[in-house]
Biotite code that builds the C-alpha atoms (Angstrom):
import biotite.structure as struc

atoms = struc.array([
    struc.Atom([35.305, -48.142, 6.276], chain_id="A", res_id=1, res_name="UNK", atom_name="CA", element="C"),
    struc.Atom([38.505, -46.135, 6.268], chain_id="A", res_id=2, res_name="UNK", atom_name="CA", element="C"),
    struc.Atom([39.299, -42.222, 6.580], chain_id="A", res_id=3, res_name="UNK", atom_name="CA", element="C"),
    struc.Atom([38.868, -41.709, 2.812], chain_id="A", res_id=4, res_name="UNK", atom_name="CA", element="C"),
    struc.Atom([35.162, -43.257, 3.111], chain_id="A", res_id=5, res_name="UNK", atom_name="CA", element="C"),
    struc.Atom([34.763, -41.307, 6.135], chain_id="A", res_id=6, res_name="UNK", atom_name="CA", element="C"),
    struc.Atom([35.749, -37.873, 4.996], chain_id="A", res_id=7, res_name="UNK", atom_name="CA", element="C"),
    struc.Atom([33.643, -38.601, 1.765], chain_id="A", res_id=8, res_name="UNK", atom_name="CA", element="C"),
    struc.Atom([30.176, -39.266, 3.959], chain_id="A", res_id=9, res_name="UNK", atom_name="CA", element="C"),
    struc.Atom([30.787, -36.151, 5.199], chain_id="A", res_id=10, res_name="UNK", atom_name="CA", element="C"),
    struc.Atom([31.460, -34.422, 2.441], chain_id="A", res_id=11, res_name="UNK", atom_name="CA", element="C"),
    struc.Atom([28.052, -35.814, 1.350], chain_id="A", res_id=12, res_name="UNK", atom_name="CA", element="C"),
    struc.Atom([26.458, -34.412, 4.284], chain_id="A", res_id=13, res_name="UNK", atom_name="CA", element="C"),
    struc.Atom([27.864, -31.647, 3.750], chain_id="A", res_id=14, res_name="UNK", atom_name="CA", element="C"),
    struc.Atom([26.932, -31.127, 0.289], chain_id="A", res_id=15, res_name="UNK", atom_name="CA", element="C"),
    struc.Atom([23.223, -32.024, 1.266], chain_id="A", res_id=16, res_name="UNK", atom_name="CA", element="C"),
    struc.Atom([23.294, -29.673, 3.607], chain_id="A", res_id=17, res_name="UNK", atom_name="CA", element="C"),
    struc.Atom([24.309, -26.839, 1.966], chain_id="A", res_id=18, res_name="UNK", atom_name="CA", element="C"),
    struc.Atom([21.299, -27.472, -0.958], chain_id="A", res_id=19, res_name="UNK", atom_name="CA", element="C"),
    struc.Atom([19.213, -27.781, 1.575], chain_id="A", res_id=20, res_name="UNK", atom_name="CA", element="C"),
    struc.Atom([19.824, -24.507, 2.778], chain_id="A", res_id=21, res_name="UNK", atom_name="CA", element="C"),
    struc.Atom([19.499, -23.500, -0.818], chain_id="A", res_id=22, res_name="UNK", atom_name="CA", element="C"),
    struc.Atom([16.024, -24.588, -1.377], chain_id="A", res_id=23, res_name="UNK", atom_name="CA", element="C"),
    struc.Atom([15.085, -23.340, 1.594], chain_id="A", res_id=24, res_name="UNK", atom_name="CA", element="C"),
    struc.Atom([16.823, -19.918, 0.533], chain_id="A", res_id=25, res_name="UNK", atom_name="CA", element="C"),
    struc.Atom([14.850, -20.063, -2.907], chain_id="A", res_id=26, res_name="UNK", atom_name="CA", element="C"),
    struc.Atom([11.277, -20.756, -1.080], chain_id="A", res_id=27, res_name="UNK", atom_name="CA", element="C"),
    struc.Atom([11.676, -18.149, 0.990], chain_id="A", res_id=28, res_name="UNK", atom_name="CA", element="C"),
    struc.Atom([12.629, -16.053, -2.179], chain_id="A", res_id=29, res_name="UNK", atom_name="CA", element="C"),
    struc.Atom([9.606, -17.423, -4.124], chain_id="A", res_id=30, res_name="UNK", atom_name="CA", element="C"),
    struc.Atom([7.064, -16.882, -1.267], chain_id="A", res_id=31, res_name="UNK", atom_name="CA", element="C"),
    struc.Atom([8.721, -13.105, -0.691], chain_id="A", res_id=32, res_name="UNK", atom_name="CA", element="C"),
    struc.Atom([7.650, -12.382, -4.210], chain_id="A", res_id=33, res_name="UNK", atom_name="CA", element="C"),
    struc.Atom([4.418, -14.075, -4.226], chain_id="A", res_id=34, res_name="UNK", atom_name="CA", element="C"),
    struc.Atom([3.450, -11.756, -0.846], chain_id="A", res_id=35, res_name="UNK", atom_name="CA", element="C"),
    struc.Atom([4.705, -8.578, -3.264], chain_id="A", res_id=36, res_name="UNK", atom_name="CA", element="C"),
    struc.Atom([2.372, -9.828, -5.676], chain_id="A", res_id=37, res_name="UNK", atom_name="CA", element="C"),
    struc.Atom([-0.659, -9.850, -4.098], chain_id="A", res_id=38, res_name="UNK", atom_name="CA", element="C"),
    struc.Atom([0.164, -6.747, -1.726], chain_id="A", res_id=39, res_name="UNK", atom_name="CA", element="C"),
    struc.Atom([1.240, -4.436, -4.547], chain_id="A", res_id=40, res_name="UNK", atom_name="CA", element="C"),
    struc.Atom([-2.378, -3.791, -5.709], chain_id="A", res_id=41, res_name="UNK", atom_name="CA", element="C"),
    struc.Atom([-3.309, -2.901, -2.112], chain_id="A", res_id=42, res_name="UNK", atom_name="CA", element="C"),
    struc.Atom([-0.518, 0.115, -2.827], chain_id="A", res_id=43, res_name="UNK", atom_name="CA", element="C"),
    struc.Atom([-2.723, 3.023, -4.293], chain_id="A", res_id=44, res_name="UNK", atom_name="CA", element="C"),
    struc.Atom([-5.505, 1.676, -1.069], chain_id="A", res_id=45, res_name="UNK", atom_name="CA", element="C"),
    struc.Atom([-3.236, 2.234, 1.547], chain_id="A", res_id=46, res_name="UNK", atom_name="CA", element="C"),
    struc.Atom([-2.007, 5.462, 0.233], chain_id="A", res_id=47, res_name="UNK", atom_name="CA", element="C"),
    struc.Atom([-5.633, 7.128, 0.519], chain_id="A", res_id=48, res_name="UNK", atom_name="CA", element="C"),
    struc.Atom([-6.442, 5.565, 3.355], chain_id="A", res_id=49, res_name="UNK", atom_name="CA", element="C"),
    struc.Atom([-2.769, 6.989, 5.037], chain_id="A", res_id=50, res_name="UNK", atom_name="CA", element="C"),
    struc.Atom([-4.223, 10.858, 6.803], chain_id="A", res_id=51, res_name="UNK", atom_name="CA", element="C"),
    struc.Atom([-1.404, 13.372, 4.867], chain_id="A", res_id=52, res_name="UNK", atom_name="CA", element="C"),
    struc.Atom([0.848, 14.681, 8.485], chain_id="A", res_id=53, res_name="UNK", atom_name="CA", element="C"),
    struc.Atom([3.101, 17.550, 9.040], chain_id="A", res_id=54, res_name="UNK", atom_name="CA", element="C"),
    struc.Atom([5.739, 17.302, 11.050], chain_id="A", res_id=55, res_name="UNK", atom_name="CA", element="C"),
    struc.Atom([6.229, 20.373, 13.926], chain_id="A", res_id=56, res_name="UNK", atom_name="CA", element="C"),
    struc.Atom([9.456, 21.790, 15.104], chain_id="A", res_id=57, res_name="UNK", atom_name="CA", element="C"),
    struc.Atom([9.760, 24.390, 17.913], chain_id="A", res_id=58, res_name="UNK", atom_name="CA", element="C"),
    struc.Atom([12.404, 26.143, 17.851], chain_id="A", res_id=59, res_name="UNK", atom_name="CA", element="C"),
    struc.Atom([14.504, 26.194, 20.571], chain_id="A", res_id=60, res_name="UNK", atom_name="CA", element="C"),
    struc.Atom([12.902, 22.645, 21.604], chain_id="A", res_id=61, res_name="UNK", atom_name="CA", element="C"),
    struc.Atom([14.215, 19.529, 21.509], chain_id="A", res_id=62, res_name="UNK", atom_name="CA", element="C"),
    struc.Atom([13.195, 16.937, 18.427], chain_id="A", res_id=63, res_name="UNK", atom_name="CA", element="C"),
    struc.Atom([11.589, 14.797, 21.011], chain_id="A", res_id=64, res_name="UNK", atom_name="CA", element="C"),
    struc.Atom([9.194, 17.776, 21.571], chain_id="A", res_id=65, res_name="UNK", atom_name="CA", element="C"),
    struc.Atom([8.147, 17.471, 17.782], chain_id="A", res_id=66, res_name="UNK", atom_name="CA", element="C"),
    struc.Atom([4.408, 16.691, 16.840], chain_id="A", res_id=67, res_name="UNK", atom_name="CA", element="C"),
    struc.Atom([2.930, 15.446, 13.455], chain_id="A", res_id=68, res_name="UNK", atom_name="CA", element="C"),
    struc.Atom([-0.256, 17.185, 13.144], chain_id="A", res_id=69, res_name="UNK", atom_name="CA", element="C"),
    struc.Atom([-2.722, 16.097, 10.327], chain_id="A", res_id=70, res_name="UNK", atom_name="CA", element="C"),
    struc.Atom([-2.448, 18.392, 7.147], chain_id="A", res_id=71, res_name="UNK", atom_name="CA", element="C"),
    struc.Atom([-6.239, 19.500, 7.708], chain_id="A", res_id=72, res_name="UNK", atom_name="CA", element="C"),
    struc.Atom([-5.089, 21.075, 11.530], chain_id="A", res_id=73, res_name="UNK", atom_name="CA", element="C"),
    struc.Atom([-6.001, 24.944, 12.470], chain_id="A", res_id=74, res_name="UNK", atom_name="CA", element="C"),
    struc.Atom([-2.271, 24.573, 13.349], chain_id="A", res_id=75, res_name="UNK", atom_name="CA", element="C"),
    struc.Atom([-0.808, 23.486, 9.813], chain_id="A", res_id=76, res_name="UNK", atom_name="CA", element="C"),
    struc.Atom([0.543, 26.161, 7.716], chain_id="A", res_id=77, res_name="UNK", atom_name="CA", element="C"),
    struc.Atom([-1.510, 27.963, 5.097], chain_id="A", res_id=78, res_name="UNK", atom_name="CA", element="C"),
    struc.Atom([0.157, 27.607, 1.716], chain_id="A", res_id=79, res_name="UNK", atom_name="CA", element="C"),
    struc.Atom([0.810, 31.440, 1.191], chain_id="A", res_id=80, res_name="UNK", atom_name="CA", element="C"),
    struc.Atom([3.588, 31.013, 4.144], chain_id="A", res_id=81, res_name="UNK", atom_name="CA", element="C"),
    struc.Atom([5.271, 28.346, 2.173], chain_id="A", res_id=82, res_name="UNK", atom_name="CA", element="C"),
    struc.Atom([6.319, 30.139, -0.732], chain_id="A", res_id=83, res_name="UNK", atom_name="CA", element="C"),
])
């Protein structure tokens, strides 16, 4: 075999390769959406189940000092402050 059969096999591997990676690309793509599928009714579940936080700022503190605090707290803010 000479160089022009030799640079054609590996153009052919080449070629293979790169639908390979394709297909593989594609199933990944497919089984991405399939996962959406079947999670996305589990959406409005996972929202009720998720406690409603607030998040807590002292001022004068750092932001590593903050706290989330579920919306239900003694500590959360009555609603006639945030107006």
């Amino acid at each position: 075999m000479g160089a022009a059969g030799t640079a054609y096999a590996g153009m052919v591997q080449v070629r293979t390769m790169l639908l390979l990676l394709l297909l593989l690309l594609l199933l990944v793509l497919l089984l991405a959406l399939l996962l959406a599928l079947l999670l996305l009714p589990l959406l409005p579940l996972l929202l009720v189940l998720t406690p409603l936080t607030l998040q807590v700022h002292y001022t004068g503190w750092a932001a590593k000092w903050d706290e989330w605090i579920p919306a239900d707290s003694v500590r959360a803010p009555c609603c006639e402050f945030l107006k």
